[in-house]
N, C-alpha and C positions, 0 to 999 in steps of 0.2 A: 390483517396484519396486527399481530399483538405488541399493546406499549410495551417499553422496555422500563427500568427500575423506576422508580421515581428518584428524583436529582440529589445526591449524596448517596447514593445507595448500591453496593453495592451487587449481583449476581451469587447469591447462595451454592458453594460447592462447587466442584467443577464443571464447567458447559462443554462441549465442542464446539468452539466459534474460530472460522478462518475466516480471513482478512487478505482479499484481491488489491494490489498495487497496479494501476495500470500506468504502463511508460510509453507514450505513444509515437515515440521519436523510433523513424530507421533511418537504413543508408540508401535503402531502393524500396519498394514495395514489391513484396511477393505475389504471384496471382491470383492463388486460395486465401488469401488475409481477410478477415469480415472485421477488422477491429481496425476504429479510428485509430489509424496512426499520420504520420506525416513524414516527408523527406527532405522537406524543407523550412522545417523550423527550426532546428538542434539551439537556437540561438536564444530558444526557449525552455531550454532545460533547466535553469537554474533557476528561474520563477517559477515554472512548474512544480520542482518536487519541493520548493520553500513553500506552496501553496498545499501539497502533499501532506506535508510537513506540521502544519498551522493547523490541516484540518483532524487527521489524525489524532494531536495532542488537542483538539477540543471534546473530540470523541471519546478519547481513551479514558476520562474519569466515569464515564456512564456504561459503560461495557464490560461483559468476562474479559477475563487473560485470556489472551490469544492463544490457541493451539496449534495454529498452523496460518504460515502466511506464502501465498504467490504472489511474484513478483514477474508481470508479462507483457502481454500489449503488442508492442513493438518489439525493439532490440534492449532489454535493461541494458546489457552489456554496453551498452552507447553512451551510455549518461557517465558522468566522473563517479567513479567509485567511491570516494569519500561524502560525496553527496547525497549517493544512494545508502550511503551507512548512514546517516544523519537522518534519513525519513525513516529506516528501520528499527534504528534506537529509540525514536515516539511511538513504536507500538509496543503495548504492554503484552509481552509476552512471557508464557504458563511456562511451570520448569518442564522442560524435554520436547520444548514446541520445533514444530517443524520449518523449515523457513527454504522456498525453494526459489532460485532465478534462474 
């Protein structure tokens, strides 16, 4: 694995870099699911994506603009909407990026 920039520095030109959000909260578990989720935590949503959140905006000064983000895991759709806007707005993202939940 190759370092990335050195610290102040930005990515030269445009890269393709997407950026995985995983949400690991459902209502049930499916039986094909391979991804850590849970049905009994929701109670932990709101420290999770503040942690999301935190880490994202530590990352985002050493990294391309984003071209495209997933948002997956579990159910996004579970977590409070305005919540899930607030980890999205810490990514830096490219003009015409893609951004799918």
């Amino acid at each position: 694995m190759e370092a990335g920039p050195a610290e102040g520095h930005r990515y030269p030109g445009p890269v393709a870099f997407g950026v995985y959000v995983h949400v690991p909260f459902c209502r049930h578990r499916c039986d094909y699911c391979a991804f850590a989720t849970w049905t009994d935590r929701t109670d932990l949503a709101e420290r999770y994506l503040a942690a999301c959140r935190r880490q994202i905006t530590e990352a985002a000064a050493h990294l391309p603009p984003v071209t495209s983000v997933f948002v997956g895991g579990g159910t996004p759709s579970l977590v409070a909407p305005d919540a899930l806007l607030e980890v999205l707005a810490a990514v830096p993202l490219a003009p015409g990026a893609e951004v799918t939940i």
